[in-house]
N, C-alpha and C positions, 0 to 999 in steps of 0.2 A: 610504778610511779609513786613517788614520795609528798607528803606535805610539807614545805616549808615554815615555820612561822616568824616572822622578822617584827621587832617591838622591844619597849622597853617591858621591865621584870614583871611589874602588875598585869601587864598582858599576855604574857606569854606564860603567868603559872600557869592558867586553867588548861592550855593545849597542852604541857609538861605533865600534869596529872590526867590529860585523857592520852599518854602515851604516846604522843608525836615524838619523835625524837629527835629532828632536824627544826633547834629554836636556835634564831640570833639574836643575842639580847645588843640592842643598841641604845644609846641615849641620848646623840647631836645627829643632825641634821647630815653633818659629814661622813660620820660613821654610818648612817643608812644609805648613803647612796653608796661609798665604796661596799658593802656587805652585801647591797643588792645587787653590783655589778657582778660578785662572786660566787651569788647563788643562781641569777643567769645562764652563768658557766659551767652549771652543774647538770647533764642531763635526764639525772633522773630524778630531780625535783618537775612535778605535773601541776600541780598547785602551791601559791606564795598566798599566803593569809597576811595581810598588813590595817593596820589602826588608818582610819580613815582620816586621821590628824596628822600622824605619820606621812599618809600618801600627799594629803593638802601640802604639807612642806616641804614636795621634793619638786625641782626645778619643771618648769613644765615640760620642755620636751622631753623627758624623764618619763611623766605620766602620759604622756600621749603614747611614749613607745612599749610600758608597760599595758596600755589599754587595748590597743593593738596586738600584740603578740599572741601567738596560740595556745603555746606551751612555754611556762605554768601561765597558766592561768592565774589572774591576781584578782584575789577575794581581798577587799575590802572591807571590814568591820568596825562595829562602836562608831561613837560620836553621828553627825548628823548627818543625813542622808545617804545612812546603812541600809535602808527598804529597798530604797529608790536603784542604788547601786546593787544590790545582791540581784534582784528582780532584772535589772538588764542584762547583769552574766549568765544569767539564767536562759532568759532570751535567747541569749547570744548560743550558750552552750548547745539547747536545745531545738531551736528555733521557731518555739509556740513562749506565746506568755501563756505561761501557767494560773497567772493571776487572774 
């Protein structure tokens, strides 16, 4: 299983310099949902890394079925309430809070 990372340029150097090498760089709102539909389709991406402003902006039933699904797994980071969200996949993953 693979990392995906989906985000605009600023976001996606730092996972490009730690070696991921399944990055979409996007910039509109459109382009993430059709890029996300395609990384979906992909199955051996296990984990989707996305900006948590990113994920705010995508339609909601979008995020609900992103939230739900098992494989990848969508990690959520930056902007506000990245604890809150990392801490329930975690949950979720594991099924102890760790915290």
């Amino acid at each position: 299983m693979e990392i995906a990372v989906i985000g605009n340029s600023e976001f996606t150097t730092g996972f490009r310099l730690a070696g991921i090498k399944k990055i979409y760089e996007t910039s509109k709102t459109d382009d993430l949902v059709h890029t996300l539909q395609s990384i979906l389709k992909e199955r051996d991406v296990g984990i989707l890394v996305i900006h948590n402003d990113d994920l705010a902006s995508l339609p909601e039933q979008f995020r609900i079925m992103l939230d739900e699904i098992v494989t990848p797994t969508t990690i959520a980071l930056g902007g506000a309430g990245e604890s809150s969200n990392l801490r329930d996949k975690i949950k979720q993953a594991v099924g102890v809070d760790l915290w």
